[in-house]
C-alpha positions in Angstrom: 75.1 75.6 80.0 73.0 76.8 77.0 70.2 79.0 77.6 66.7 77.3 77.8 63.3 79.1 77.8 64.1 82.7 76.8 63.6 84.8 73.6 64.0 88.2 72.7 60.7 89.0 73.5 60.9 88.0 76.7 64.6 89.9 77.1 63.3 93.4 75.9 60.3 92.8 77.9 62.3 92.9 81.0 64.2 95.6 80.3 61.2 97.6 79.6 60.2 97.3 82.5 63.3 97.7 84.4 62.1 101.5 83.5 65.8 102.7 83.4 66.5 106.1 82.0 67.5 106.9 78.7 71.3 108.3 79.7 71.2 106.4 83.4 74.6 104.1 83.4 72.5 101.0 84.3 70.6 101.2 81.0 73.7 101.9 78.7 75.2 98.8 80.3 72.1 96.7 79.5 71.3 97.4 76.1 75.3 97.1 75.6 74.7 93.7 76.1 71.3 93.8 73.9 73.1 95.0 71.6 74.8 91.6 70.7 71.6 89.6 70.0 70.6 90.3 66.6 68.0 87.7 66.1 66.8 84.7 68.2 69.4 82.8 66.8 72.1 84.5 69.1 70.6 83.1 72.1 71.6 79.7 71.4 75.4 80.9 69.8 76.1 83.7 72.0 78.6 82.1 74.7 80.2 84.7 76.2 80.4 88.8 75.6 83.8 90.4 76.4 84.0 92.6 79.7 86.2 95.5 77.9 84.1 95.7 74.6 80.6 96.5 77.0 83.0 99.0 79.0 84.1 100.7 75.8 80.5 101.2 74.5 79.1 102.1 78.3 81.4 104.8 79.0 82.9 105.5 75.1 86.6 105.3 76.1 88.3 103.8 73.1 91.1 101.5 73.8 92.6 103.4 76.4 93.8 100.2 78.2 94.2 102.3 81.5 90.9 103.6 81.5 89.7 100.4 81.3 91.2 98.7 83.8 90.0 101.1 85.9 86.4 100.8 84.7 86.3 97.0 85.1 85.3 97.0 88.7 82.5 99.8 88.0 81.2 97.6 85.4 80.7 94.3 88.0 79.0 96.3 90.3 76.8 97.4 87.8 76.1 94.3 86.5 75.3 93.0 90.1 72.7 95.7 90.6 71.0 95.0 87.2 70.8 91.6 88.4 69.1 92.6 91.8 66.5 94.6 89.8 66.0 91.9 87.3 65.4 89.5 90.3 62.7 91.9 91.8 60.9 92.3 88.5 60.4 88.1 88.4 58.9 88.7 92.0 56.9 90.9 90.5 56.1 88.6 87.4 57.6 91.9 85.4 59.9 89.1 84.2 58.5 86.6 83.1 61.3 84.4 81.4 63.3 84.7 84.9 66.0 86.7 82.6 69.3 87.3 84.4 72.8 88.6 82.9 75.6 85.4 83.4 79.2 86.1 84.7 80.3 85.6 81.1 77.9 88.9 80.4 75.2 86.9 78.2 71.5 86.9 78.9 70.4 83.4 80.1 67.6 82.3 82.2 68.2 82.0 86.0 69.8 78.7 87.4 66.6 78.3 89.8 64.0 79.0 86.9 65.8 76.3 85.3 65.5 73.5 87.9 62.2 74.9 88.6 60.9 73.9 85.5 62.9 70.6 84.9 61.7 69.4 88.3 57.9 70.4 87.4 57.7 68.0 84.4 60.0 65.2 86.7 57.4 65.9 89.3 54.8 64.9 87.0 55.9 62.2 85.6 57.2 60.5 88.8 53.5 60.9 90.1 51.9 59.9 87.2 50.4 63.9 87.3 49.3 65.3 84.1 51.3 67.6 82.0 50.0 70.1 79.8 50.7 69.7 75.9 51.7 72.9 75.2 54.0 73.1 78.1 55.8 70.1 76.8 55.9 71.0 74.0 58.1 74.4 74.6 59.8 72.4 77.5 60.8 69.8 74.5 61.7 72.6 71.9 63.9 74.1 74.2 65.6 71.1 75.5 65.8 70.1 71.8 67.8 73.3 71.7 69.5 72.5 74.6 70.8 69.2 73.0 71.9 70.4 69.3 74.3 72.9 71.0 75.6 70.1 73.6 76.8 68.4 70.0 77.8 71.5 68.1 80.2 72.3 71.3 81.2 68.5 72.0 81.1 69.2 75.8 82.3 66.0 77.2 81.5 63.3 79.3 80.1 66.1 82.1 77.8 67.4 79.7 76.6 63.4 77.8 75.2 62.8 81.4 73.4 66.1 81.7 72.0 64.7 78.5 71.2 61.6 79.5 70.0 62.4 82.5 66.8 64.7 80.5 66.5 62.1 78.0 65.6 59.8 80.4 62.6 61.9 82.0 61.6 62.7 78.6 61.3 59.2 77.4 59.4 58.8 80.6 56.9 61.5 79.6 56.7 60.0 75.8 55.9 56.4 77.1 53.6 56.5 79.9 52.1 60.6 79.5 51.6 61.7 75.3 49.8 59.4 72.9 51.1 58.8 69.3 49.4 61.1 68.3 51.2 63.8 70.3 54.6 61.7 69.4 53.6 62.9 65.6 52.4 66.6 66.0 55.4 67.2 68.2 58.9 67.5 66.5 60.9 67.7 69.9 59.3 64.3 70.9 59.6 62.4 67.9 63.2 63.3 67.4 63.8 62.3 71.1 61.4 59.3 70.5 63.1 58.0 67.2 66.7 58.8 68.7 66.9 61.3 65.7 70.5 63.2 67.2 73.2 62.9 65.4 75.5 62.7 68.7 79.7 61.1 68.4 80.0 57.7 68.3 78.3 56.1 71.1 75.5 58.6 71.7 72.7 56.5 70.1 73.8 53.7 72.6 73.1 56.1 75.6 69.3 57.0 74.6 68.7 53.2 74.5 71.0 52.7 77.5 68.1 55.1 79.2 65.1 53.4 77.7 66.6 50.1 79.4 67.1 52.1 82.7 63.5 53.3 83.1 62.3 49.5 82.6 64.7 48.3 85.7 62.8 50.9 87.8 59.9 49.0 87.2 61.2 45.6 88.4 59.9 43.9 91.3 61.9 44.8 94.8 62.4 41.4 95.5 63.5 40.2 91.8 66.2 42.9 92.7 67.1 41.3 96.3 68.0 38.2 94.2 70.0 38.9 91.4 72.8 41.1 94.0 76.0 39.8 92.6 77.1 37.0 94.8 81.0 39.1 95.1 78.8 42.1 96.5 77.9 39.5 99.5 81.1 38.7 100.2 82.5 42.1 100.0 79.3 43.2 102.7 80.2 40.6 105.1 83.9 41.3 105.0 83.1 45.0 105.9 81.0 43.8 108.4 83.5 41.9 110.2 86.0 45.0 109.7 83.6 46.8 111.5 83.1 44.3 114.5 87.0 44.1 114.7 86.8 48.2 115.1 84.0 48.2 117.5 86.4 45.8 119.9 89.4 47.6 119.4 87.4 50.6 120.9 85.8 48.8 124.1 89.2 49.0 125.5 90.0 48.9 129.4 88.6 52.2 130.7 91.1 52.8 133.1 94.2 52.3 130.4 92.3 54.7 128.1 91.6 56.9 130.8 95.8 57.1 131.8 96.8 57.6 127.8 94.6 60.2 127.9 96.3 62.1 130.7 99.5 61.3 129.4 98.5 62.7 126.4 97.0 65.4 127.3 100.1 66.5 129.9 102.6 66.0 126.9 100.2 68.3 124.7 100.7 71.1 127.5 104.3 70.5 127.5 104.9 71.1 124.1 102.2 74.0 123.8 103.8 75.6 126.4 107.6 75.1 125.2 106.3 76.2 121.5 104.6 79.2 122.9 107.9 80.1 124.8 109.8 79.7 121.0 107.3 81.8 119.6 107.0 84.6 121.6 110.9 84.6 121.9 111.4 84.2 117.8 108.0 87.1 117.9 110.5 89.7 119.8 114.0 89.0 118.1 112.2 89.5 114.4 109.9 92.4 116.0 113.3 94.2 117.0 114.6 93.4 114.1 112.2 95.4 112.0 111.5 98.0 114.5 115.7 98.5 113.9 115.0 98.7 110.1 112.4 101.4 110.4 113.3 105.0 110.6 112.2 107.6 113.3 108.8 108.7 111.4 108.1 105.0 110.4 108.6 104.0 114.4 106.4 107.4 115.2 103.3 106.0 112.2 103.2 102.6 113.8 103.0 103.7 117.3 100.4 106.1 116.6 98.4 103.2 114.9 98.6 100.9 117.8 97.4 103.8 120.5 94.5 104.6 117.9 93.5 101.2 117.2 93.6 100.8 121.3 91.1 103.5 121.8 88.9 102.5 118.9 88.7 99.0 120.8 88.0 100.5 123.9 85.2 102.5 123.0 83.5 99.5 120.8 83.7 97.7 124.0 82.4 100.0 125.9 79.3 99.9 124.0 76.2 97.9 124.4 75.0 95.7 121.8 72.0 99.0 120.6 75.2 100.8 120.6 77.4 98.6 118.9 74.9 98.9 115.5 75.6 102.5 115.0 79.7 102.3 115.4 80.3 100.3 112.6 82.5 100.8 110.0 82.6 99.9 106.0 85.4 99.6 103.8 86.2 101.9 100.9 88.4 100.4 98.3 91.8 102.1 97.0 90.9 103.5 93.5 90.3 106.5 91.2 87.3 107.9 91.9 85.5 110.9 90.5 84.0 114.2 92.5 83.0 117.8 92.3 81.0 119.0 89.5 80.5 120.9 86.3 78.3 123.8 87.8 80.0 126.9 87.8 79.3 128.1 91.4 82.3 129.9 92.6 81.9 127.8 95.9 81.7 124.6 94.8 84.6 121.7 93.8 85.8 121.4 90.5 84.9 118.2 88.6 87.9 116.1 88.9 89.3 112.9 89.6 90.7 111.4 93.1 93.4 109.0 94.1 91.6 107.2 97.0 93.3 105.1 99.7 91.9 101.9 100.9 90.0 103.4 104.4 86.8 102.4 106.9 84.2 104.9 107.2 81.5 104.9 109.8 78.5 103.3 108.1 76.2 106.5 110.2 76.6 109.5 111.2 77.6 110.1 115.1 74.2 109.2 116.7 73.3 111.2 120.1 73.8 108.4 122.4 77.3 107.7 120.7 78.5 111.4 121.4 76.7 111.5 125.2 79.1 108.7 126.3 82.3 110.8 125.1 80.9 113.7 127.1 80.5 111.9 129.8 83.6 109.5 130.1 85.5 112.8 129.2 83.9 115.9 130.6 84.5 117.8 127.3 82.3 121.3 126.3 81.2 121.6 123.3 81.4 124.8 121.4 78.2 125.9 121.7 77.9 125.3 125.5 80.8 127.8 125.4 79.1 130.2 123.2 75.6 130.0 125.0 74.1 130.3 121.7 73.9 128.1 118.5 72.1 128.4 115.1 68.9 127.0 114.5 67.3 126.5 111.6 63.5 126.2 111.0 61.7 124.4 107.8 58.8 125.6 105.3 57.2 122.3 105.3 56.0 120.0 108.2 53.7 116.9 107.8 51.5 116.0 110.9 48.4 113.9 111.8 46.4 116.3 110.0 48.0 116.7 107.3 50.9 119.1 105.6 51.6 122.6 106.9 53.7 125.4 105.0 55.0 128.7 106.4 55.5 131.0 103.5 58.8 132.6 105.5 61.6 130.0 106.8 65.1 131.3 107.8 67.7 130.7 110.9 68.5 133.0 113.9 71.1 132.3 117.2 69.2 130.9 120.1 70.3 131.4 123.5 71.2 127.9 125.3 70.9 125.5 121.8 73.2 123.2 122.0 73.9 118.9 121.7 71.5 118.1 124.0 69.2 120.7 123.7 69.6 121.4 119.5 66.9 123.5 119.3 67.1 125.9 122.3 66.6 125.9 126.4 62.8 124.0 125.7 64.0 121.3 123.8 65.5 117.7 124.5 67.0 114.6 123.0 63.5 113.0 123.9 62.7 109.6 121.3 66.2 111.1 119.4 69.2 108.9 121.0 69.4 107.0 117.6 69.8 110.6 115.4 72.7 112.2 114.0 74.2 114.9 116.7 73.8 118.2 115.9 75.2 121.7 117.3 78.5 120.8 117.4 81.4 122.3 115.7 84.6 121.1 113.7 86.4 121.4 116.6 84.0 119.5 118.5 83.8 116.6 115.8 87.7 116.2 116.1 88.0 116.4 119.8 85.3 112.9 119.7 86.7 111.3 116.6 90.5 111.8 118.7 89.0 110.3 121.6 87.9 107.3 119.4 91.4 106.7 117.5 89.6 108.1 114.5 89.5 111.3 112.5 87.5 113.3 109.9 87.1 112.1 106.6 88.6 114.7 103.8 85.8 116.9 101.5 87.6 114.2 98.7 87.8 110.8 101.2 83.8 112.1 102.3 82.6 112.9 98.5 83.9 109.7 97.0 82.8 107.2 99.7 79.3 108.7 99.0 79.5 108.6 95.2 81.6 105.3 95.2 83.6 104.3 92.2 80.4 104.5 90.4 80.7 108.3 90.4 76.7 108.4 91.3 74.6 111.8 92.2 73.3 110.3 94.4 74.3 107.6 96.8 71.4 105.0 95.7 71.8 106.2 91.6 71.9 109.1 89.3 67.4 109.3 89.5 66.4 111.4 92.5 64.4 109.6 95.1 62.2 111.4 97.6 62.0 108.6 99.8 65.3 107.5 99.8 66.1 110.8 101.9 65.4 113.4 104.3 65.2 116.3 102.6 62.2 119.5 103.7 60.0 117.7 101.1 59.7 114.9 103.2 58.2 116.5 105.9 60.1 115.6 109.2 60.9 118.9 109.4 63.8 118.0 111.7 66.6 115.2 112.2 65.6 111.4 112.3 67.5 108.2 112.9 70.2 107.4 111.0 68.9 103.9 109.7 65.8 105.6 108.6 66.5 104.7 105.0 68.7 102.1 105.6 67.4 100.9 102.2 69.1 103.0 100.3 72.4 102.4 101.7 75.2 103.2 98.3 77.3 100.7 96.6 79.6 100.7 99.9 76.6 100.0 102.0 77.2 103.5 103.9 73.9 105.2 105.2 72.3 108.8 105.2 74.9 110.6 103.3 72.8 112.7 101.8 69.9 114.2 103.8 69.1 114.1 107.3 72.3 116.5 108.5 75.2 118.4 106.3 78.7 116.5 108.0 81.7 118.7 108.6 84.9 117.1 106.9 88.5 118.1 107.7 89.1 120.6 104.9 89.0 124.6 104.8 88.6 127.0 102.4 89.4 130.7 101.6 86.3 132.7 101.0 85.3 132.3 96.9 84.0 136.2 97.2 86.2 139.6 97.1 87.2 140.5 100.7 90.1 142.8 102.5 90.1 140.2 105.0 90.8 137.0 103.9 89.0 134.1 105.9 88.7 130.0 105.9 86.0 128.2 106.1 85.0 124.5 107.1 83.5 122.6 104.4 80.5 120.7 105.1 79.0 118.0 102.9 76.1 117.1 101.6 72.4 118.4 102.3 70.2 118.3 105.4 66.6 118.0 106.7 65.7 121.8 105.7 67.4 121.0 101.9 65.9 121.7 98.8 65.4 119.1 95.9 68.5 120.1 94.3 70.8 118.7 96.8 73.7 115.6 95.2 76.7 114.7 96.9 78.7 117.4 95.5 76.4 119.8 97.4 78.7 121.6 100.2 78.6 124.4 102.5 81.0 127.0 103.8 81.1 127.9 107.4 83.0 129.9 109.8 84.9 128.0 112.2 83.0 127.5 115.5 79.7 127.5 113.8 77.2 125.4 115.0 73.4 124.6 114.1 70.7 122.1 114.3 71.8 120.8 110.7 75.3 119.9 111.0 77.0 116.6 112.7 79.3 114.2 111.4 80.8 110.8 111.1 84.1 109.4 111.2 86.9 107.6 108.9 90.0 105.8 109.7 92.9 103.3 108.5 91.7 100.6 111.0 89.1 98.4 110.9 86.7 97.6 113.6 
């Protein structure tokens, strides 16, 4: 449908204030499409915009075919997001033409701005209300629009009763609304009124074909009773008696109906039963014959999938439904993603791209209450219950009712008895904190609960791109920092909260608190990036916790010795099944 009601005023208003930075991906992508309307003209001509000639001037890739492929997906999510924001500024009246981006990547007004404003003129008109000139008038202009490029693209017969259809309210609104007067000061209505289109063949008809309809509104109900065609009557009655026929074929004998239904219903078990017999018979002979095709590690994979998918049923059933919320999983598509960065830190992962598989991640972190029912079902001992000891960390910064207090010295020392349920030492609990990410455990302990769960831990790669997505963000809600979409020491917690704290800032994959809140321990090791006789591996946590600073992205990681626990490190899980 041609666009109606927007200019390029009212486009470059709403991206100004969309407020996107100058080198953020959103705003290449928009004016990418800006680019294409060079004068108000292009609104009405402009169609369609090819997807692969925005991604070549977003991202500056050429025609590298491969490359572009791969960049279509990035680009629809993109566009989806501008669309979200774009939505928010009109409930914000930031945008005020309603301006959205089409699927055929063209600016056009939204489809309910549209029936919002044909309805408010049919509104008026149907109860004889009054409508303001001026709106009229730009109503008309732009449904004058509307109609020249309805003929220049010779739509159809879909598209003539579109047309019809607002000729026929605006006729309405010339007659019985606007004076002459009006008629002559305002070109849209005088063209519509003087059937001034030059349509096909047959389109002059239709205009007075709609006159004529608006007249037969206004006839009497009764002068309508009387002129029903006399075949009509005969055709009614007939169906009538079709209907009485029907209604006695149903009032049958109860107690016949009654035995047919039995009979029925004992035949339908019969064959149920023999078909479920075939099935499961057919079900084995084919199952044999594939589990005869496979080879020893093939038999081994598929086994191993069936006990995991077991226990990650069994746990999820064993859950309650507060439970339940906190054990979901999110999918994260197969595709090239991209992770590390360009700093030259000696610790950190080199900028590269990653092959990912198609896996579920847990949408949060392991909460406490998750992790108490694995101790419990299990009787497992933690690391740091071993130990006697863990790490605890304290913060600069600490809001309360007051107001904000800083210590000018922060730092971290072993204290005797921290553990999961007691993360900051012997005096503290898990009091108002069964919804936060568990802390003081170690890699070890992340992969004995993630086992028990038929799970595992994600990869620093499988971890880094799930939180980056295929949109290669900084940050999982953009590449603009946010200091409420995390918990970070700026924020003033000064310790762990829940884990749907910001569930507002979920990323593209809809996966929560990846950055912030707690560091998460993935699978991977590392030698030690520093001269030593000894050489040693680290685990490689991800991400940045309560006590971060405001330099902490998704590439952010930290090397620890194995066994290492503290009050800023937990975890969440990945897997190839989906619950």
């Amino acid at each position: 449908m041609a666009n109606i009601s927007i200019s390029l005023e009212g486009i470059d208003q709403a991206i100004a204030n969309l407020n996107y930075k100058g080198g953020s991906i959103k705003y290449k992508a928009i004016m990418a499409i800006r680019s294409f309307y060079v004068s108000e003209d292009s609104i009405k001509e402009l169609n369609s915009i090819d997807m692969d000639t925005l991604i070549q001037s977003i991202w500056d890739i050429g025609d590298d075919l491969p490359k572009i492929k791969a960049k279509r997906r990035n680009f629809s999510s993109i566009k989806s997001s501008l669309n979200t924001d774009l939505e928010n500024l009109s409930q914000k009246n930031l945008n005020l033409e309603n301006v959205t981006i089409t699927d055929s990547n063209t600016f056009d007004m939204t489809d309910e701005a549209k029936n919002n404003l044909l309805n408010s003129f049919t509104d008026a008109v149907k109860t004889g209300g009054s409508v303001n000139l001026d709106q009229a008038t730009n109503l008309l202009k732009a449904v004058t629009d509307f109609l020249d490029t309805i003929q220049i693209e010779k739509k159809g017969a879909d598209s003539k009763d579109i047309v019809d259809q607002i000729k026929k309210i605006l006729n309405k609104i010339t007659e019985d609304v606007l004076s002459e007067g009006d008629l002559e000061t305002t070109p849209g209505l005088k063209r519509l009124k003087t059937g001034d289109f030059d349509f096909d063949k047959g389109e002059n008809e239709g205009i007075e074909e709609n006159v004529e309809d608006v007249e037969e509104i206004e006839l009497d109900e009764d002068e309508e009773i009387e002129e029903l065609d006399e075949d009509q009557e005969i055709e009614e009655i007939e169906e009538e008696e079709d209907t009485l026929e029907d209604a006695e074929e149903i009032l049958l004998d109860e107690d016949e109906t009654l035995e047919e239904v039995d009979d029925i219903e004992e035949n339908l078990e019969e064959v149920a039963l023999e078909e479920d017999v075939e099935e499961i018979e057919l079900g084995k002979d084919e199952a044999l014959e594939e589990i005869d095709e496979l080879d020893e590690d093939e038999i081994k994979a598929l086994e191993e999938y069936r006990k995991k998918k077991e226990l990650a049923e069994h746990f999820d059933e064993f859950l309650g439904d507060r439970e339940k919320k906190f054990n979901k999983y999110t999918t994260v598509p197969e595709g090239k993603y991209t992770i590390g960065t360009k700093k030259s830190i000696k610790s950190s992962l080199e900028l590269q791209e990653f092959d990912m598989p198609r896996v579920y991640i847990g949408i949060y972190p392991v909460t406490n209450s998750l992790f108490e029912i694995f101790i419990e079902q299990t009787g497992y001992v933690t690391t740091s219950e071993q130990k006697g000891f863990g790490r605890v960390y304290h913060s600069r910064f600490k809001k309360n009712a007051t107001g904000s207090t800083w210590k000018k010295s922060v730092g971290s020392e072993d204290v005797k008895g921290a553990c999961w349920y007691k993360p900051s030492g012997s005096d503290s609990t898990l009091h108002g904190k069964r919804n936060h990410p568990v802390v003081q455990v170690s890699v070890n302990d992340a992969v004995a609960f993630a086992s028990w769960i038929g799970r595992r831990l994600p990869t620093e790669a499988e971890w880094e791109s799930a939180a980056r997505t295929d949109l290669g963000y900084i940050y999982p809600w953009g590449d603009e920092f946010n200091i409420s979409a995390f918990n970070i020491e700026q924020s003033g917690f000064s310790d762990t909260c829940s884990v749907d704290e910001y569930d507002a800032f979920a990323n593209e994959f809809k996966i929560i608190d990846m950055l912030g809140n707690v560091m998460e321990w993935t699978s991977d090791m590392e030698t030690q990036p520093f001269q030593s006789q000894k050489k040693t591996s680290y685990c490689i946590a991800k991400g940045a916790a309560w006590n971060s600073k405001n330099d902490a992205t998704i590439s952010a990681r930290g090397l620890f010795k194995p066994g290492f626990t503290s009050n800023t490190i937990g975890f969440r899980c990945i897997s190839e099944i989906f619950l």
